[in-house]
N, C-alpha and C positions, 0 to 999 in steps of 0.2 A: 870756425865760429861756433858750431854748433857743440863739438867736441870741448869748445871751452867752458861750455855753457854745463856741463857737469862734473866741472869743478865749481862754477860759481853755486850750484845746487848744491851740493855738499856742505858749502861754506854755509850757506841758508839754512840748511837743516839744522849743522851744529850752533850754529849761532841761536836761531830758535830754541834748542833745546840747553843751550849754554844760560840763555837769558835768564829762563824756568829755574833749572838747575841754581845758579850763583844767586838768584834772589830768595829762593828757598833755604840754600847752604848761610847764607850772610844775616836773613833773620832770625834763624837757629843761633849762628854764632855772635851772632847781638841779645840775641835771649839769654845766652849762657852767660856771656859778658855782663848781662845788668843784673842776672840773679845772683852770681860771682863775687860780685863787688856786695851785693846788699847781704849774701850772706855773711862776706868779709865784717861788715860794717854791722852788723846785729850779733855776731861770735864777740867783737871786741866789747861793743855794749854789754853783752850777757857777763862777759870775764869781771870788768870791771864793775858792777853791780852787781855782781853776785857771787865771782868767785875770789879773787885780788885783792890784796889792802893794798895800799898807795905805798908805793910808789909804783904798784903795776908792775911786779918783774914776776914771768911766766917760770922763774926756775924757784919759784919758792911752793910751786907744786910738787917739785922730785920726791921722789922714795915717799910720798902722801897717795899713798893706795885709794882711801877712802876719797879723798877730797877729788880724785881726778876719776874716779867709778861713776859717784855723783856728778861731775862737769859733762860724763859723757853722756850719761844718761838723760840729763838734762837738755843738754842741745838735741837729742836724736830727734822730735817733731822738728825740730827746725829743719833738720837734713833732710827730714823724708820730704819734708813739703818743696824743698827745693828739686827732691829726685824726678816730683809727681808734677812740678810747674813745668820743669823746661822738659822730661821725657827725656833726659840722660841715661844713661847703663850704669852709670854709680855718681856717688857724689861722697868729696869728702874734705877732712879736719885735722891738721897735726900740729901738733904745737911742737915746740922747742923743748920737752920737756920728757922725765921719764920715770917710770913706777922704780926702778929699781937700777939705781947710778952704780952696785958693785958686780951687775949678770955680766955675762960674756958679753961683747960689745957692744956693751952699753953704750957709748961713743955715737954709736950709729943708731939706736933702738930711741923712737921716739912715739909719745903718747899721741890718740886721736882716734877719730873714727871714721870707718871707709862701706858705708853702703852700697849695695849694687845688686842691681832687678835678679832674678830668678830667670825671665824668659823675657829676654828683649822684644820676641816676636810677634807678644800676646800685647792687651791691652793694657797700658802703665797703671792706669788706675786701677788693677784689676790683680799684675802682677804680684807676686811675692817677693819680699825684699830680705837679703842675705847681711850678716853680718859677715863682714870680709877681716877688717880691721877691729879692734876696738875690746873692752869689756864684756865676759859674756854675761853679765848680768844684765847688759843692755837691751843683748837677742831674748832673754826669758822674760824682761821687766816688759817688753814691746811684743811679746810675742812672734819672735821671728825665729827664721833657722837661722845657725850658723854655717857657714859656708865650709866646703869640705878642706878648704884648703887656708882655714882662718889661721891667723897668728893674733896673738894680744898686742902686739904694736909695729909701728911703721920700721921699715930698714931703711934710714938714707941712705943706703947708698946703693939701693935703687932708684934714688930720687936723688940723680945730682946737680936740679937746680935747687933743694930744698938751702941749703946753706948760704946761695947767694941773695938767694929773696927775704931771709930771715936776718943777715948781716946787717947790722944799723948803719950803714956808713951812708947810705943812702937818704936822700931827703926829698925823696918822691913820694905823694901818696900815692895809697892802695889804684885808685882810679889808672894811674899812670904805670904802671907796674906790673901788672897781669899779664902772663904770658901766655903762649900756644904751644903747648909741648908734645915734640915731636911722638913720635911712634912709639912706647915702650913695650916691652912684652912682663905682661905677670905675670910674677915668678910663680912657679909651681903649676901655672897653668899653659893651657893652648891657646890662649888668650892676647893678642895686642889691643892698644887703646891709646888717641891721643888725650889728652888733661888742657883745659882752664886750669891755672893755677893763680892764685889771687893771694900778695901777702896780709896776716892780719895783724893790722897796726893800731898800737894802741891814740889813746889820746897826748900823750908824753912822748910819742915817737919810736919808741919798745917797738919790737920786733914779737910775735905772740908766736908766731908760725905762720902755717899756710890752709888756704884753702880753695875745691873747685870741683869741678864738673868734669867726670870721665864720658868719653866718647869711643864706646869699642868697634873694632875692626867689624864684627855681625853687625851691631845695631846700624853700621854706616851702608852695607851691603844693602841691609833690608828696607832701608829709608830712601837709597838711589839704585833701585833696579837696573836694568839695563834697558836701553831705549831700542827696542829696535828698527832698522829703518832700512831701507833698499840699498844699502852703502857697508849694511855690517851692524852689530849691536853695539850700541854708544856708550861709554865706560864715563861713568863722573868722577874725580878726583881731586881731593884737597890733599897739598903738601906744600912742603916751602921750597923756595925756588931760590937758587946761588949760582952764579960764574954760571948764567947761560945751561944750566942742569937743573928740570923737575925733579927733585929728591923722594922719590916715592916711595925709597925705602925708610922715611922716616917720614912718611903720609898713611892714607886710608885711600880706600879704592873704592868703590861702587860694587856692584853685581857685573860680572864682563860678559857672560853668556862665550859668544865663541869668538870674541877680540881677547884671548887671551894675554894678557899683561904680567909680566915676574914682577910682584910687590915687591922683590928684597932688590931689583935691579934699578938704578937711578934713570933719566930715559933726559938724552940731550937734545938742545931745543936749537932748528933751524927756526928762524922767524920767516913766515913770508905776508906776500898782503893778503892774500887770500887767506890763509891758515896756515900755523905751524904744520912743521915735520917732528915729528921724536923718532928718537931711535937709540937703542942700547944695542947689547950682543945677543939679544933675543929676538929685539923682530922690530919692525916699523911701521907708525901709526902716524895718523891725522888728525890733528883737532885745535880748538882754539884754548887761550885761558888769560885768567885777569887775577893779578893783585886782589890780595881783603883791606880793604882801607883797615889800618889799625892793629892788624894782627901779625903781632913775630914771636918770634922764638926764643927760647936763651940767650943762642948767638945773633939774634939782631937780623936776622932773616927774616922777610918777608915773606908769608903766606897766599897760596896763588888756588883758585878753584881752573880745574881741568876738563873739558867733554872729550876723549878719543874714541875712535874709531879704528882701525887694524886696515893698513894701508890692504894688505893684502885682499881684503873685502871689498874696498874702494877699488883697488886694482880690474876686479873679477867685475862689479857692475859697470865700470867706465868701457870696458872692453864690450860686456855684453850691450853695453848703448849704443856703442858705435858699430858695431854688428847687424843690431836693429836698425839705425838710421838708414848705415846700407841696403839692408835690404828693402826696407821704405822707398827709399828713393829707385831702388832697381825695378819695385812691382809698378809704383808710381809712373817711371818711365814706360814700361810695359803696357800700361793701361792705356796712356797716355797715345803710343804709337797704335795700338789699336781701335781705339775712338779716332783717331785722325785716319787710317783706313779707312774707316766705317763713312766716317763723312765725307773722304775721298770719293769713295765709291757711289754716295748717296747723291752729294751736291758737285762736287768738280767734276766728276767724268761727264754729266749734263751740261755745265759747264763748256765744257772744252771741245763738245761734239758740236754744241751749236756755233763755237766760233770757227769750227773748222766749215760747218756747213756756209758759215757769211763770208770764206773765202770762192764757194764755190760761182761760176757765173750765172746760172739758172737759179738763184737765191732769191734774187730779186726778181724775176721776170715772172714767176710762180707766184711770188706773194708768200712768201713762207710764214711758216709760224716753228719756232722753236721751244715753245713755251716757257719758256725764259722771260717774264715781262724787261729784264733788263737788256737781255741780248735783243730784243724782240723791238724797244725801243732805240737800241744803237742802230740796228738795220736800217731802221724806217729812216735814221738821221743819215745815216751813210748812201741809202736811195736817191734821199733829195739834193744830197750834196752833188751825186752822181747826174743826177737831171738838171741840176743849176751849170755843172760844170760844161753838160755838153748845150744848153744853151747860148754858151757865151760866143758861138760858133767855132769857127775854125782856127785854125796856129795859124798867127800871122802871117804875112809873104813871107818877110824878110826871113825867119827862121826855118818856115818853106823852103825857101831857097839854099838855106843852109844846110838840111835835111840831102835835099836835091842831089848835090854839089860832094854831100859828102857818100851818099851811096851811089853816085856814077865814079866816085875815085874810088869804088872799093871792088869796082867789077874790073878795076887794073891789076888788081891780087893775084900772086898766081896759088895753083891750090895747096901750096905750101904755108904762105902768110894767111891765105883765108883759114885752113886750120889750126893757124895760131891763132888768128881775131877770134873765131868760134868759141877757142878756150878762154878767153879774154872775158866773151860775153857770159860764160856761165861760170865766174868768180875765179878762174886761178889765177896765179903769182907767175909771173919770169922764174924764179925761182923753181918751179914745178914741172916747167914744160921741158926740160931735157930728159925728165923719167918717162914723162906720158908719151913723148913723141919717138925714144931711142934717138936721140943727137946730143952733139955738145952743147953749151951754155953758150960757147963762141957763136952756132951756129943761129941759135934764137936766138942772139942779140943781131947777129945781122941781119935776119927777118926781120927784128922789130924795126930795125932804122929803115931798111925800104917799107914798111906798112906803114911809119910816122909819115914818109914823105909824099905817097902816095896816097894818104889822105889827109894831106895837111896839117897836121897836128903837130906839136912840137914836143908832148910829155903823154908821160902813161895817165896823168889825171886827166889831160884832155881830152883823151881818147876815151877812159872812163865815161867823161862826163856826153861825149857823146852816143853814149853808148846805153846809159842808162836816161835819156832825153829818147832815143829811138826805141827802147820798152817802153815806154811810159806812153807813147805817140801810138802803137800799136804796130811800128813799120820793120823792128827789129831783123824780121825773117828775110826783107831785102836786100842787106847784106851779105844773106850767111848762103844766098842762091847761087 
C-alpha cells in the first residue's frame, strides 16, 4: 500500500505539471492558430487591393521582378508584427509564383518571405530580425541583416505540403485547412522547426499560396525547461501520435536535463491507468499525454502534448522510498520496544509485585499497603470477601461427612496409590506417572482402579473434584499423611 502510493505520487506530479505544460503549449498553439489565419486573411486582402487585377491569378506575377520586390516589401510590417505578436522564431509567405520561370528549377523555386529572430533567447521585442527568405531590398528597405544562409526564394521541395495546400481541388476554407507540420530541418542549417502553415485563398477560391508561423527546436527547449522533481527531471513534448507510437522524431522536445530522450527515435506507448510507459531502443520512461483538440498534420494525425520522466530515475527514487520506509518502520519499532521496557520497568514490574504480594497470607493480617490505589482497593475488596465468607460459618454436615468418609478411605492407600493421589493433587496426568514413578502405564492404571475403589469415586473428574473441594476446605494435607 504504501509502496503503491509512489506511483500514485508520480502520477500527481506529472499530471500537475502536465496540466501547466498543455494549457501553456494549447494557448501558444491557439495564438498561432488565430494570427495564422488573420495573416492568411489580410495577405489575400493586401493581394487583391493592391497587387492582382481580377480575376486574381497569383501566376500573372512570374518573371515580374519589380512587382513581386514591391509585394514583398510591402507585406514585411505585416510579417514582423505577426513575429512580435505571438513570439514565434520565424514567420512566413509563399506564393505560388516565381521571379524567373527559365533558372534551374524553377519548377520548385517559389516567391515569398521567410523571417526569423536573430536570438530566440533574448527578448522578442528587443530581438533582431533576419531575412531568411525573400528580396534583399526588403532587409536594406527595413533595415535588417540578411541571414548567413539566405536564398532569394523558397524550394518546395522542401516543403512537401506546399502543393497540396495550394491545389484548388479543395473547397475548404483557410480556417479549416491549417496544418501542424511535422519536424523539418533547414537546409543549410543545424536548425529543426515545426511550421503553422495556413493556405492563402483568395475571394474566387484561387489558391495564392501559403502562409505561417515557424516554431524552432531552441525556441521550444527554452520556452519548456525541464521540470525538476524527486522522480528525475520532467521532459515536455509535443508530436503527433500514430498506430499506438509518439513520433518524436517529427516533434520538438523540451529541455531533458538528465532524462535523456533520442529526438530522432519514435518512443511506443503502453497505456495504463496510472500513466503511460514509452519506450524505444534507447531507454524507458514515464509520463502522461493528451490529444490538441484541432491540430493534425498533412497525414491527418493527431497532435499530442507529452510530460516524461526516465523510468530509470523513477526506478532509483521508488527504491530509495521503500528503503526509507523500511527503515522508518524498523527505528519506529525499535523506539517502540524501548519506551514499552521503559514503562515495563516503571509501571508493571510495581504492578506485578503487588499482585504477588495479595497472594501472600500475612497481606491481609498486616494491613498492607502497596501503593497501588488500584491493587490497594482490590485487597481491601478481596479482605471483606474473605471476612464475609468465613462468617457464614461452617461446611455443612452433609458435605462434612463427605469430607470425613472420603479421608478415612484414603488411609486404606497403600504407599504406592498414596504416591500416586499425591501426584494427582499437585496437577499431573496418568499419562506422566510411568516416568516419574520407573513403572509401566499397566501398572498405574491398576493403582488407579484400586485408589477409585477405595475412595469411592468412579472417574478421574471425580476425584479431581474431590480433591480440589479439600484445597479449598484447608484439609488437603490429611490425605497425603
Amino acid at each position: 500500500m504504501c509502496f503503491q502510493k509512489v506511483e500514485d505520487k508520480l502520477s500527481k506530479t506529472c499530471r500537475s505539471i502536465f496540466k501547466i505544460k498543455k494549457k501553456d503549449i494549447k494557448d501558444r498553439m491557439d495564438l498561432f492558430t488565430t494570427n495564422g489565419i488573420d495573416l492568411s486573411k489580410r495577405l489575400t486582402i493586401y493581394l487583391e487591393r493592391e497587387v492582382l487585377s481580377y480575376p486574381y491569378d497569383i501566376k500573372e506575377l512570374e518573371n515580374d521582378g519589380d512587382k513581386l520586390r514591391k509585394m514583398q516589401e510591402n507585406m514585411y510590417m505585416l510579417l514582423e508584427g505577426k513575429l512580435h505578436v505571438t513570439r514565434a522564431s520565424g514567420v512566413y509567405a509563399v506564393f505560388d509564383t516565381t521571379v524567373n520561370t527559365s533558372a534551374p528549377n524553377a519548377e520548385y523555386s517559389r516567391s515569398g518571405v521567410y523571417l526569423r529572430l536573430a536570438n530566440v533567447s533574448g527578448n522578442v521585442l528587443e530581438d533582431d530580425v533576419f531575412l531568411f527568405r525573400g528580396n534583399p531590398n526588403v532587409a536594406m528597405q527595413n533595415k535588417i541583416q540578411i541571414h548567413n544562409r539566405w536564398n532569394m526564394e523558397f524550394n518546395t521541395e522542401d516543403m512537401y505540403w506546399f502543393n497540396n495546400q495550394v491545389s484548388t481541388g479543395g473547397n475548404k476554407v483557410a480556417t479549416e485547412e491549417y496544418l501542424w507540420i511535422n519536424r523539418q530541418h533547414l537546409k543549410d542549417t543545424w536548425e529543426n522547426s515545426i511550421f503553422l502553415s495556413v493556405p492563402v485563398i483568395g475571394s474566387e477560391g484561387r489558391r495564392y499560396g501559403i502562409c505561417g508561423l515557424e516554431i524552432s527546436g531552441l525556441l521550444f527547449r527554452l520556452n519548456y525547461p525541464k521540470f525538476e522533481s524527486k522522480y528525475g527531471d520532467m521532459v515536455t513534448i509535443i508530436a503527433p501520435v500514430d498506430q499506438g507510437k509518439l513520433l518524436l522524431s517529427e516533434g520538438l522536445s523540451g529541455s531533458q536535463g538528465n532524462s535523456y530522450i533520442n529526438e530522432n527515435d519514435d518512443l511506443f506507448i503502453d497505456i495504463g491507468k496510472i500513466y503511460n510507459v514509452y519506450f524505444n531502443s534507447q531507454g524507458k520512461y514515464i509520463g502522461v499525454q493528451q490529444t490538441i483538440e484541432g491540430a493534425f498534420d498533412q497525414q491527418g494525425r493527431k497532435w499530442a502534448i507529452a510530460v516524461l520522466v526516465s523510468y530509470g530515475s523513477f526506478d532509483a527514487q521508488e527504491r530509495y522510498e521503500k528503503i526509507m520506509m523500511i527503515t522508518i518502520l524498523m527505528v519506529f519499532s525499535f523506539v517502540m520496544f524501548i519506551i514499552s521496557f521503559i514503562i515495563s520497568r516503571q509501571f508493571v514490574k510495581p504492578i506485578e509485585k503487588g499482585i504477588e504480594n495479595l497472594k501472600a497470607d500475612d497481606f491481609y493480617k498486616n494491613n498492607s499497603r502497596t501503593g497501588i490505589a488500584e491493587i490497594d482497593i482490590l485487597a481491601e475488596f478481596l479482605k471483606s470477601k474473605e471476612e464475609k465468607y468465613k462468617s457464614m460459618g461452617a461446611v455443612p454436615s452433609e458435605i462434612e461427612e463427605m469430607f470425613d468418609r472420603f479421608i478415612k478411605n484414603s488411609k486404606e492407600l497403600t504407599a504406592s496409590e498414596r504416591n500416586i493421589l499425591e501426584y494427582y493433587v499437585n496437577g499431573y496426568e496418568i499419562a506422566e506417572l510411568p516416568d516419574l514413578l520407573c513403572i509401566s502405564l499397566n501398572t498405574v492404571r491398576k493403582h488407579n482402579r484400586n485408589i477409585y475403589t477405595k475412595l469411592e469415586v468412579n472417574s478421574k473428574d471425580e476425584l479431581q473434584i474431590y480433591i480440589d473441594l479439600l484445597v479449598r476446605c484447608g484439609r488437603i494435607n490429611e490425605i497425603l499423611k
